[in-house]
PDB file of N, CA, C and O in Angstrom:
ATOM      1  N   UNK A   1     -38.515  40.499  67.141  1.00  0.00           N
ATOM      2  CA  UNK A   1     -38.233  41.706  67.871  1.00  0.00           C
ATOM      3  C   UNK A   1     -39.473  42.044  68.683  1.00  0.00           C
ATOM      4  O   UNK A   1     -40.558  41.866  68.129  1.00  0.00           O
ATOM      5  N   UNK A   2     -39.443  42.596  70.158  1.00  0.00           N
ATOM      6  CA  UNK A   2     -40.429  42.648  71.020  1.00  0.00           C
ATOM      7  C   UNK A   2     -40.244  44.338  71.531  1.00  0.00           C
ATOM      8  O   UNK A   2     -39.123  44.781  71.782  1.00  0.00           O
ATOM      9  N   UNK A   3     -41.020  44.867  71.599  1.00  0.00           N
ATOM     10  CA  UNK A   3     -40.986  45.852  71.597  1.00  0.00           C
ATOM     11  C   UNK A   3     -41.288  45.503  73.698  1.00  0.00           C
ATOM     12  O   UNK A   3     -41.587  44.440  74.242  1.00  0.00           O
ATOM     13  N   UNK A   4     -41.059  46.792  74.291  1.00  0.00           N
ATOM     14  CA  UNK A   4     -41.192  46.744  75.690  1.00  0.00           C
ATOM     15  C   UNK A   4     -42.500  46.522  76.432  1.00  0.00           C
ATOM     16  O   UNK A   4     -42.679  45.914  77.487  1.00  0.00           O
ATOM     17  N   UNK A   5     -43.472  47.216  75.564  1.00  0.00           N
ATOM     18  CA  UNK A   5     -44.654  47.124  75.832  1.00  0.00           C
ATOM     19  C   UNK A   5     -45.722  46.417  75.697  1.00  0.00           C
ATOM     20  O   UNK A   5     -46.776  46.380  76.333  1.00  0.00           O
ATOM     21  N   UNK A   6     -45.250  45.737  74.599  1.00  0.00           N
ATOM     22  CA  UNK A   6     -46.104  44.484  73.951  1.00  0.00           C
ATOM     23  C   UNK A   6     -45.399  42.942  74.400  1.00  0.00           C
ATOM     24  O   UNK A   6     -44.378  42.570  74.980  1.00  0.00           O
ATOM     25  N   UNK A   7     -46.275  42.479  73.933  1.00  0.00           N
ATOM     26  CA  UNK A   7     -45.674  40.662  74.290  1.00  0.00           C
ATOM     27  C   UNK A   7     -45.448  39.779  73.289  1.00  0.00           C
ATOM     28  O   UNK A   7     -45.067  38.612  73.372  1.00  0.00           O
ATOM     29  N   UNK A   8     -45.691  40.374  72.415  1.00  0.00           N
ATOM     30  CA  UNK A   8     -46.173  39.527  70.864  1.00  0.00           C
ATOM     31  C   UNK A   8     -45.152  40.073  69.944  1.00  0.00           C
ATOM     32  O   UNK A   8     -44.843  41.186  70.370  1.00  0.00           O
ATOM     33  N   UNK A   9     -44.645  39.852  69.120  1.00  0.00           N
ATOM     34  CA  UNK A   9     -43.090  40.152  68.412  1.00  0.00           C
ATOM     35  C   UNK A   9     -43.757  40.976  67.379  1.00  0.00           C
ATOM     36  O   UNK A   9     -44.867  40.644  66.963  1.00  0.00           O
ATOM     37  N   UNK A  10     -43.172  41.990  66.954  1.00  0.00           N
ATOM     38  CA  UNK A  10     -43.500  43.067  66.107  1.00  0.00           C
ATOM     39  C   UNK A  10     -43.099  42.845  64.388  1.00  0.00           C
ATOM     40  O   UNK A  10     -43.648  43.311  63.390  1.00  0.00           O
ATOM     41  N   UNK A  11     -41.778  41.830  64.546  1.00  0.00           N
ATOM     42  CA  UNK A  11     -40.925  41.328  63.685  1.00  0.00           C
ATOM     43  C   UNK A  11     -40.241  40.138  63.846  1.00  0.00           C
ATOM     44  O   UNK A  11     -39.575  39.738  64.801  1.00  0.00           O
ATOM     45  N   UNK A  12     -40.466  39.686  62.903  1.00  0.00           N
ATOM     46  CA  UNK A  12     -39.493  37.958  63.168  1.00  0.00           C
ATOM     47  C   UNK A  12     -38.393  38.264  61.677  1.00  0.00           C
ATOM     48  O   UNK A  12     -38.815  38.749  60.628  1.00  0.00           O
ATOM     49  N   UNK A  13     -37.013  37.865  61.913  1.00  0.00           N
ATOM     50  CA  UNK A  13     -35.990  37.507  60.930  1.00  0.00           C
ATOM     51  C   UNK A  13     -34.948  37.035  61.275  1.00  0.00           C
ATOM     52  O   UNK A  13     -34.215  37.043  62.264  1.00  0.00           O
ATOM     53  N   UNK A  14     -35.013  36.374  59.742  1.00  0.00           N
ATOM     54  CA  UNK A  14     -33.948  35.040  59.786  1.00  0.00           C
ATOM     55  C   UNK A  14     -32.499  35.240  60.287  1.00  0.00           C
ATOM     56  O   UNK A  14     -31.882  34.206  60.543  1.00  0.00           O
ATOM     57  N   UNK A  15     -31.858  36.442  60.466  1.00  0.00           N
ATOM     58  CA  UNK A  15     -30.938  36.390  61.340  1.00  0.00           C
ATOM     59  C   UNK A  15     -30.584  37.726  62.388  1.00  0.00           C
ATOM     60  O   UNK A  15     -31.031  38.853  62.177  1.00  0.00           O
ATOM     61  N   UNK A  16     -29.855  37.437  63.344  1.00  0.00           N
ATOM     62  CA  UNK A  16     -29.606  38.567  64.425  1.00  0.00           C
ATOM     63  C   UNK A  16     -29.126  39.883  63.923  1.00  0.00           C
ATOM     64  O   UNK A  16     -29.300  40.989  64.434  1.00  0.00           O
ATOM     65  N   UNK A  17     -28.493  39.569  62.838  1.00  0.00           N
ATOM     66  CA  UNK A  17     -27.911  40.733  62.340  1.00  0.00           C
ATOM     67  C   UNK A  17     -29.177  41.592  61.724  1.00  0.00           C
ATOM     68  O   UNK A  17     -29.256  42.798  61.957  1.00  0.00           O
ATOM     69  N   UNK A  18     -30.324  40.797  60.796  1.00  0.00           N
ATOM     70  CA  UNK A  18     -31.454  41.850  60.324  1.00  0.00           C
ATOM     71  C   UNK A  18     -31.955  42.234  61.475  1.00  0.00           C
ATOM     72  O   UNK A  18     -32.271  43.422  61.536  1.00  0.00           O
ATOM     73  N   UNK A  19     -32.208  41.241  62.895  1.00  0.00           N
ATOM     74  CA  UNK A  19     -33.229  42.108  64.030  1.00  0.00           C
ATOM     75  C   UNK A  19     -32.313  43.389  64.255  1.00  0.00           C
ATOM     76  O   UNK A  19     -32.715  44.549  64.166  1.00  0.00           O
ATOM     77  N   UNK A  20     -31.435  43.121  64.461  1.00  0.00           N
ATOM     78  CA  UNK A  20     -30.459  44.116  65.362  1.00  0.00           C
ATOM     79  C   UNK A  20     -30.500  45.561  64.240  1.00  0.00           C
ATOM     80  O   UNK A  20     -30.273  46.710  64.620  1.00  0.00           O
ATOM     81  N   UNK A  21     -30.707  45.321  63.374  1.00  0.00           N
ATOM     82  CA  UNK A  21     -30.033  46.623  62.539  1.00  0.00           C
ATOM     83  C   UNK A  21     -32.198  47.003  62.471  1.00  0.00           C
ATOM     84  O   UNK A  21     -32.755  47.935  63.051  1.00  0.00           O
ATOM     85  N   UNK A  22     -32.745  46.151  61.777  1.00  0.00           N
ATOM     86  CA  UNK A  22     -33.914  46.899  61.974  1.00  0.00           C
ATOM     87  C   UNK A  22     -34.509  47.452  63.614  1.00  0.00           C
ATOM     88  O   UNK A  22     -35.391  48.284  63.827  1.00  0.00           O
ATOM     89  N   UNK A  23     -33.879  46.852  64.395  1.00  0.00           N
ATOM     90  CA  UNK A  23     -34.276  47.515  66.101  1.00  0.00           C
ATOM     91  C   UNK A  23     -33.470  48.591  66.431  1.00  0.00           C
ATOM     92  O   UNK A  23     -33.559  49.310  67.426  1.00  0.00           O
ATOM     93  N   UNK A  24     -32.538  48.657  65.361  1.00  0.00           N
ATOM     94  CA  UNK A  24     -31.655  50.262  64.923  1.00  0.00           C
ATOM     95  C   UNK A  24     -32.143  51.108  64.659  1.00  0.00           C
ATOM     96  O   UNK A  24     -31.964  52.179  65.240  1.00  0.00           O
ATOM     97  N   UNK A  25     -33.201  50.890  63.366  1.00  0.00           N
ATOM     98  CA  UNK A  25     -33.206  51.951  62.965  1.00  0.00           C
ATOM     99  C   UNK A  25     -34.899  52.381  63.833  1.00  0.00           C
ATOM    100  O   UNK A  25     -35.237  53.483  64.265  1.00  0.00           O
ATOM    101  N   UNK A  26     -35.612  51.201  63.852  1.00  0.00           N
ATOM    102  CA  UNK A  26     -36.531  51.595  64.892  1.00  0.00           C
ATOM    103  C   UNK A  26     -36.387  52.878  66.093  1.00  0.00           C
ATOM    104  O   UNK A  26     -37.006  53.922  66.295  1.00  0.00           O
ATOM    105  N   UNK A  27     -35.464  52.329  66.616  1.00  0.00           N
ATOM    106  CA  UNK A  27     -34.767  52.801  68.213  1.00  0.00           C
ATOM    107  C   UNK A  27     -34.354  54.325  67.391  1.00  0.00           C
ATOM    108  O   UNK A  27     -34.927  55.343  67.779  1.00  0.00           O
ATOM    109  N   UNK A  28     -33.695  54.383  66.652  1.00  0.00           N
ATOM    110  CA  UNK A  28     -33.077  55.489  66.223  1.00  0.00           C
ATOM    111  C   UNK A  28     -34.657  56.921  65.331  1.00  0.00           C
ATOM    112  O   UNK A  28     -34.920  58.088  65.038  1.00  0.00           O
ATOM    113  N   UNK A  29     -34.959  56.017  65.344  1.00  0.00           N
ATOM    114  CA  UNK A  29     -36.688  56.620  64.205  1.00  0.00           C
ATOM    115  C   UNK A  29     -37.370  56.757  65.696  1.00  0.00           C
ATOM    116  O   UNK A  29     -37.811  57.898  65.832  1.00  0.00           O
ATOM    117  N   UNK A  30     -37.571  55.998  66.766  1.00  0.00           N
ATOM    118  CA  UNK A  30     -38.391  56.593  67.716  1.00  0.00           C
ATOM    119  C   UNK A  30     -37.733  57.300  69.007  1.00  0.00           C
ATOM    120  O   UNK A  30     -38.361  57.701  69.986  1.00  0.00           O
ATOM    121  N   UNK A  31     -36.566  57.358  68.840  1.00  0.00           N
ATOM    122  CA  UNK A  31     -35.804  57.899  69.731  1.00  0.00           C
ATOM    123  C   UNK A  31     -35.489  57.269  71.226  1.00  0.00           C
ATOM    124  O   UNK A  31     -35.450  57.808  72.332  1.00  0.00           O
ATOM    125  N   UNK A  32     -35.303  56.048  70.845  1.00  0.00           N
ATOM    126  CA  UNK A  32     -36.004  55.040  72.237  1.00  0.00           C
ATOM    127  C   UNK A  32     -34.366  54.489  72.091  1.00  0.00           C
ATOM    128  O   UNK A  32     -33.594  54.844  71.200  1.00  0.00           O
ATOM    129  N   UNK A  33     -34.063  53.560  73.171  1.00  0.00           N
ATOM    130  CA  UNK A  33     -33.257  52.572  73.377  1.00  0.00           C
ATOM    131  C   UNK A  33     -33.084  51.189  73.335  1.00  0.00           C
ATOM    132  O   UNK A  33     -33.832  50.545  74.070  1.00  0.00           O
ATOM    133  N   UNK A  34     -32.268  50.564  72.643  1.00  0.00           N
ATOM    134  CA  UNK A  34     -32.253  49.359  71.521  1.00  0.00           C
ATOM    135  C   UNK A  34     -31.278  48.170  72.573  1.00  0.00           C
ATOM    136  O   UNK A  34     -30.095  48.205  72.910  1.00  0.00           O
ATOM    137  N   UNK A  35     -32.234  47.301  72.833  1.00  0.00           N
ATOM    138  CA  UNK A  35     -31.071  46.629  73.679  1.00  0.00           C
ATOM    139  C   UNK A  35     -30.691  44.860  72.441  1.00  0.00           C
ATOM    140  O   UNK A  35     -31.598  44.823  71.610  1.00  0.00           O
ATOM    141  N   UNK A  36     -30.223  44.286  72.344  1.00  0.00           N
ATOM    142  CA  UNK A  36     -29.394  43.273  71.605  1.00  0.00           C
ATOM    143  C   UNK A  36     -29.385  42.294  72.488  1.00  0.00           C
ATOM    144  O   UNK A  36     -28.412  42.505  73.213  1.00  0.00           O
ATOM    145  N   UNK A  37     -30.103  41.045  72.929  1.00  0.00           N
ATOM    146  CA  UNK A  37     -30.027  40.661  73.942  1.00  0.00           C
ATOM    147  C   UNK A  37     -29.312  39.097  73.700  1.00  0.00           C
ATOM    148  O   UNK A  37     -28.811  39.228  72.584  1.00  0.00           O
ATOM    149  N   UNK A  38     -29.027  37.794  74.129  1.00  0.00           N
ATOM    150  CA  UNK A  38     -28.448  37.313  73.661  1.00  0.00           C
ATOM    151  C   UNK A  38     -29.525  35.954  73.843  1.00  0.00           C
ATOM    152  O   UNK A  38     -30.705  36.185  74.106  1.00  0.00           O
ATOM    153  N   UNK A  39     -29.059  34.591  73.692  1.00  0.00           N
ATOM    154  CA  UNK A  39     -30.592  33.717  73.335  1.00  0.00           C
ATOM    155  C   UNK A  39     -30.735  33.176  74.587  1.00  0.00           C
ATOM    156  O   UNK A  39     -31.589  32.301  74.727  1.00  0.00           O
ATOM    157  N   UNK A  40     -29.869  33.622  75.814  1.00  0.00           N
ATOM    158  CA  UNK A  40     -30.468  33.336  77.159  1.00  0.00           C
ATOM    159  C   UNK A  40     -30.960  34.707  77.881  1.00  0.00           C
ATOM    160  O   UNK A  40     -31.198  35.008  79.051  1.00  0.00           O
ATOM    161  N   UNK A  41     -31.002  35.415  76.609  1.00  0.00           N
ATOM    162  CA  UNK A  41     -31.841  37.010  77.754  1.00  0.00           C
ATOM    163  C   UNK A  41     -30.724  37.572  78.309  1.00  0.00           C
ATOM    164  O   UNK A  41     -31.118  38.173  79.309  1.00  0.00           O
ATOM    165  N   UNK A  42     -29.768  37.674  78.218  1.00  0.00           N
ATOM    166  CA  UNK A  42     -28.220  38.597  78.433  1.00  0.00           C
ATOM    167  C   UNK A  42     -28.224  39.543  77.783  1.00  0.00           C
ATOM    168  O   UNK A  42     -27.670  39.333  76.704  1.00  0.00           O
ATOM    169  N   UNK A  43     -28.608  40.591  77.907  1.00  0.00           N
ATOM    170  CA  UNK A  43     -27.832  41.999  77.313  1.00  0.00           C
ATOM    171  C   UNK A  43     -26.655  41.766  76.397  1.00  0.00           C
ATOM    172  O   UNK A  43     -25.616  41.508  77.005  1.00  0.00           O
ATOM    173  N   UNK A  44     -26.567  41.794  75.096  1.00  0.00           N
ATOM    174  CA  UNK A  44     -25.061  42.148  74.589  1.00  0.00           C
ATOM    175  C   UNK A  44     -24.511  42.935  74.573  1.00  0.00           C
ATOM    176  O   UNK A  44     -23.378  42.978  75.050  1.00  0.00           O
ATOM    177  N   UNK A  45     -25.290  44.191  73.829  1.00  0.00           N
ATOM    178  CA  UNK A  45     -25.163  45.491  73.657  1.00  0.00           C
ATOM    179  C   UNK A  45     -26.717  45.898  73.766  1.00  0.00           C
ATOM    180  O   UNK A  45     -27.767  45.254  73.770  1.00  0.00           O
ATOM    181  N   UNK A  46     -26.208  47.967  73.896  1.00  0.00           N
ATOM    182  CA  UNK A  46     -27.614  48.565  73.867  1.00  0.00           C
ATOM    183  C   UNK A  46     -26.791  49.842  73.446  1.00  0.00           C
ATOM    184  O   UNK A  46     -25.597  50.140  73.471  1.00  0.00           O
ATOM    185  N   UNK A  47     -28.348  50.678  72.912  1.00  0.00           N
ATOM    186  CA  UNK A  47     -27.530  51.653  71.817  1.00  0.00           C
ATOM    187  C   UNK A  47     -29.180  52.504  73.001  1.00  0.00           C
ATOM    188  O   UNK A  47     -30.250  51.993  73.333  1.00  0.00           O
ATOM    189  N   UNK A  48     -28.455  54.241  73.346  1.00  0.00           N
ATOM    190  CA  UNK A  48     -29.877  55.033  73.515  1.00  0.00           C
ATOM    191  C   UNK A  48     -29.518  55.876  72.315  1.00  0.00           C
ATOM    192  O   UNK A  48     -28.416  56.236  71.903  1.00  0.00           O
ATOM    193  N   UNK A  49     -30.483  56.050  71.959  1.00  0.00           N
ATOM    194  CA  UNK A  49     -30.616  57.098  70.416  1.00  0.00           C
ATOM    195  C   UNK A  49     -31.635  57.951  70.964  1.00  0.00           C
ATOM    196  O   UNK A  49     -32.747  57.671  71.412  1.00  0.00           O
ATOM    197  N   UNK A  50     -30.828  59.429  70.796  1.00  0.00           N
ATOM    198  CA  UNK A  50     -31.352  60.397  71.198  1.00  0.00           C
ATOM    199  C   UNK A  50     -32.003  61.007  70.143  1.00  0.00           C
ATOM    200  O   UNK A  50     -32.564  60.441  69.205  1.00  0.00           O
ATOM    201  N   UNK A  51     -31.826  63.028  70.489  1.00  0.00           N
ATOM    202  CA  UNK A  51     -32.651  63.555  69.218  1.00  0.00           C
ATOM    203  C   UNK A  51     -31.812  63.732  68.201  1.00  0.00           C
ATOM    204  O   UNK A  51     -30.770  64.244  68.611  1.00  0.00           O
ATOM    205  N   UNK A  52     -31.804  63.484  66.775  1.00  0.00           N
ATOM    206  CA  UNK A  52     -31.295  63.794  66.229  1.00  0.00           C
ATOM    207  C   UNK A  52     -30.577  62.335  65.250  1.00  0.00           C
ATOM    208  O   UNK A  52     -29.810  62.305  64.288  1.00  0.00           O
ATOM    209  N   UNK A  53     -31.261  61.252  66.048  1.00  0.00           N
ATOM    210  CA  UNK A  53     -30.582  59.795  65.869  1.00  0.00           C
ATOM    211  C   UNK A  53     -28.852  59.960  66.240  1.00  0.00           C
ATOM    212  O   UNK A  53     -28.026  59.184  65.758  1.00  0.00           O
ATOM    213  N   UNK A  54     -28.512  60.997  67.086  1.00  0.00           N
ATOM    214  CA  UNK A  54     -27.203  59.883  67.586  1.00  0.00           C
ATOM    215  C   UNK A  54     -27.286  59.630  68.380  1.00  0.00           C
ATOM    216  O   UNK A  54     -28.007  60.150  69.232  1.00  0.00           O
ATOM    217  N   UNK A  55     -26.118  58.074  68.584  1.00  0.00           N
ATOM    218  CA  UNK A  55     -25.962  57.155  69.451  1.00  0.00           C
ATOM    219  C   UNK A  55     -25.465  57.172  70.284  1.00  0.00           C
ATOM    220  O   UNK A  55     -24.333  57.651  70.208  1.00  0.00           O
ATOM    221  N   UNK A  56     -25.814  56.810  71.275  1.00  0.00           N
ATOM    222  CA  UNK A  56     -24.408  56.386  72.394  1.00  0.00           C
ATOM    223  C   UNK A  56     -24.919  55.231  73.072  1.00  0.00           C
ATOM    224  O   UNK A  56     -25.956  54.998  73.694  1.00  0.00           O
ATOM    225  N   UNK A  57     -23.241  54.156  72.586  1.00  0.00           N
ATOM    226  CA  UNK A  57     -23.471  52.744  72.606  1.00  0.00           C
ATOM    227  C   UNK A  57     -22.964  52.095  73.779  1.00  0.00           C
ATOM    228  O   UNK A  57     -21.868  52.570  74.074  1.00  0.00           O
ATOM    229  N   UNK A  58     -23.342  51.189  74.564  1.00  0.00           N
ATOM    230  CA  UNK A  58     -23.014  50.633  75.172  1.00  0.00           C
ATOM    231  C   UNK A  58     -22.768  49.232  74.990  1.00  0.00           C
ATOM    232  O   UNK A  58     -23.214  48.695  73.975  1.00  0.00           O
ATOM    233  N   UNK A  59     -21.931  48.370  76.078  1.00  0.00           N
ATOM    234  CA  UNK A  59     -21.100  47.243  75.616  1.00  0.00           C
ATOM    235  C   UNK A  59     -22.130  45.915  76.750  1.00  0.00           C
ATOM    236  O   UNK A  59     -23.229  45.899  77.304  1.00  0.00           O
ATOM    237  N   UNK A  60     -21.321  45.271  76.649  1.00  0.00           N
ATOM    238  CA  UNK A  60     -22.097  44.016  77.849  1.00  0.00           C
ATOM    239  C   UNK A  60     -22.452  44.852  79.053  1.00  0.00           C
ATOM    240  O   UNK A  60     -21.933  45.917  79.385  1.00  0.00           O
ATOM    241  N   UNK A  61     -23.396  44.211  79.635  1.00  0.00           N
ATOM    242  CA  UNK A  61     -23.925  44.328  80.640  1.00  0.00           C
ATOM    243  C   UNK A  61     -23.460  43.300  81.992  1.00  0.00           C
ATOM    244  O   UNK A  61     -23.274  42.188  81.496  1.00  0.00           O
ATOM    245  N   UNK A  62     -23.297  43.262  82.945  1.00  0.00           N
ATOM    246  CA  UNK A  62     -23.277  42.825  83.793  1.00  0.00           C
ATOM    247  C   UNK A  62     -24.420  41.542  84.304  1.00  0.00           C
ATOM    248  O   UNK A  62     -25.600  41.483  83.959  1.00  0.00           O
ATOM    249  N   UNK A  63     -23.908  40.852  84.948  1.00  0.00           N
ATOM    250  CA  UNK A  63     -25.620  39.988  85.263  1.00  0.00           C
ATOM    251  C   UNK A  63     -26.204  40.863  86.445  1.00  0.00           C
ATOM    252  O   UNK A  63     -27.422  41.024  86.522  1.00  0.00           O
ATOM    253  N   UNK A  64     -25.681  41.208  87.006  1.00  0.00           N
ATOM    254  CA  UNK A  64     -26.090  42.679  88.264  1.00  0.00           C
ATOM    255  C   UNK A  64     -27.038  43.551  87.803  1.00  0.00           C
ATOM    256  O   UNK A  64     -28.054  43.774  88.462  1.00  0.00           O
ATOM    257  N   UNK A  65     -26.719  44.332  86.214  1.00  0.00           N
ATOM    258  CA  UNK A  65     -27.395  45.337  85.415  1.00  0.00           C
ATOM    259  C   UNK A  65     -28.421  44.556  84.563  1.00  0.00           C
ATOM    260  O   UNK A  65     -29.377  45.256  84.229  1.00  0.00           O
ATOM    261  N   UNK A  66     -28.462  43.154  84.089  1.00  0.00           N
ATOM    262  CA  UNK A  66     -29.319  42.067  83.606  1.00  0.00           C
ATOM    263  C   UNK A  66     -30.411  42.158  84.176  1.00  0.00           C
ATOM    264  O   UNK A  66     -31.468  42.172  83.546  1.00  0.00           O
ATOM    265  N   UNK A  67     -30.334  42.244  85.581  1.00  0.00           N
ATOM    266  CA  UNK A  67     -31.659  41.499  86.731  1.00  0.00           C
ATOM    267  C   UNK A  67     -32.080  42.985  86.965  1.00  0.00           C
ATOM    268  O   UNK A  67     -33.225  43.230  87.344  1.00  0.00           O
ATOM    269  N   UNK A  68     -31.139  44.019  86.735  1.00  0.00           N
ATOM    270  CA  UNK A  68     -32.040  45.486  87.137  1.00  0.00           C
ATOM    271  C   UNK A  68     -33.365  45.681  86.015  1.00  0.00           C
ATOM    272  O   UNK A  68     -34.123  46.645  86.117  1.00  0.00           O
TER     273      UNK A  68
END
């Protein structure tokens, strides 16, 4: 898991499902936005977690919204 600002992975695990749920609760604990990306750098999903930790989730991305 890479955080936006850094370059160097914050977290490594053995499967997508632990990154994704620990970049959950991250995203949700710092109030930031969690993107799920796929193993060519595709957006799958992205979650913004506001105050209060709720979500509002979003679905695929576009390759249009990819390159933004």
């Amino acid at each position: 898991m890479i955080r936006k600002s850094n370059e160097r992975a914050i977290s490594v695990h053995p499967t997508q499902a632990e990154a994704a749920k620990e970049g959950q609760d991250i995203a949700r604990r710092d109030e930031i936005k969690f993107f799920l990306r796929t193993q060519d750098g595709r957006i799958r999903e992205h979650y913004s977690y506001r105050e209060g930790g709720a979500a509002e989730k979003g679905g695929e991305m576009s390759e249009s919204q990819n390159l933004a």
